[in-house]
N, C-alpha and C positions, 0 to 999 in steps of 0.2 A: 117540433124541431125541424120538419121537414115536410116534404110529399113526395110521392114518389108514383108514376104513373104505370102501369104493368102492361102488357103488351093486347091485354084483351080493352083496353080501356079504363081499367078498373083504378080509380085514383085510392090511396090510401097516404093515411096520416100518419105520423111516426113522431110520438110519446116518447120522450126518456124518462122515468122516473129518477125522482132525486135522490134518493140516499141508495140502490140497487146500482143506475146506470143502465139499467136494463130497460130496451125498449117494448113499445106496445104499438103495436100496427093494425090500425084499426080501418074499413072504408068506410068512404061516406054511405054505405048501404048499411055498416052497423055490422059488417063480416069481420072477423079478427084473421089477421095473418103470422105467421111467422118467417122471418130472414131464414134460409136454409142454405149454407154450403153443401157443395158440388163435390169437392176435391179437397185434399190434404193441403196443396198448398195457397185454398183461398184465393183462387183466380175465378172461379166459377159459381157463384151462387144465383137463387131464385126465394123466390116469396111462395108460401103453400099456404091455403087458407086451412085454420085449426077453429077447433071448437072454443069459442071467448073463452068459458071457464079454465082451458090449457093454457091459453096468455095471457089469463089473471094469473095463475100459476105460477108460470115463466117468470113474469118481472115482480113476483116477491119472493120468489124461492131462497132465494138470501137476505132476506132484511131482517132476520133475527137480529144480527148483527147492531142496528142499527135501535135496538131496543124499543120497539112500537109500545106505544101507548096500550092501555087499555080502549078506548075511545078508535084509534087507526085498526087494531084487533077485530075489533066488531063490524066496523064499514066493511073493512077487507070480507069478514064473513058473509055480512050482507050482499056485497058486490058479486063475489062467487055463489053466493043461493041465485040471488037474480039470472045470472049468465046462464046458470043452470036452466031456469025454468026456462029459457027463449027455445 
């Protein structure tokens, strides 16, 4: 969707997934990030680097909704054992 560059240098990519809308902020080092508001009214946010398997997490945490295949089920799982072992 985008890029978005962080104030140490660190450039990172920015995923929307399609049926969540939830993004996945990845850098080009392979670090995951997450968008983190500051404030109540959303004038202040920052990027924190999270462990990948927590932003695998994050942008599927509602796609039941969206009725996954058996076949999306299983990648999903795989994806998150992967994230895990790094």
């Amino acid at each position: 969707m985008f890029q978005v560059e962080l104030e140490d240098g660190t450039c990172l990519d920015a995923y929307k997934h399609r049926w969540t809308r939830c993004y996945f902020h990845l850098s080009q080092g392979g670090r995951a990030y997450s968008y983190v508001w500051r404030d109540d009214d959303h004038r202040d946010a920052s990027y924190r680097e999270i462990e990948p398997d927590a932003a695998i997490q994050a942008v599927f945490a509602d796609w039941e909704c969206c009725s996954p295949t058996v076949t999306e089920r299983t990648a999903l799982r795989v994806a998150l054992r992967k994230a895990r072992a790094k």
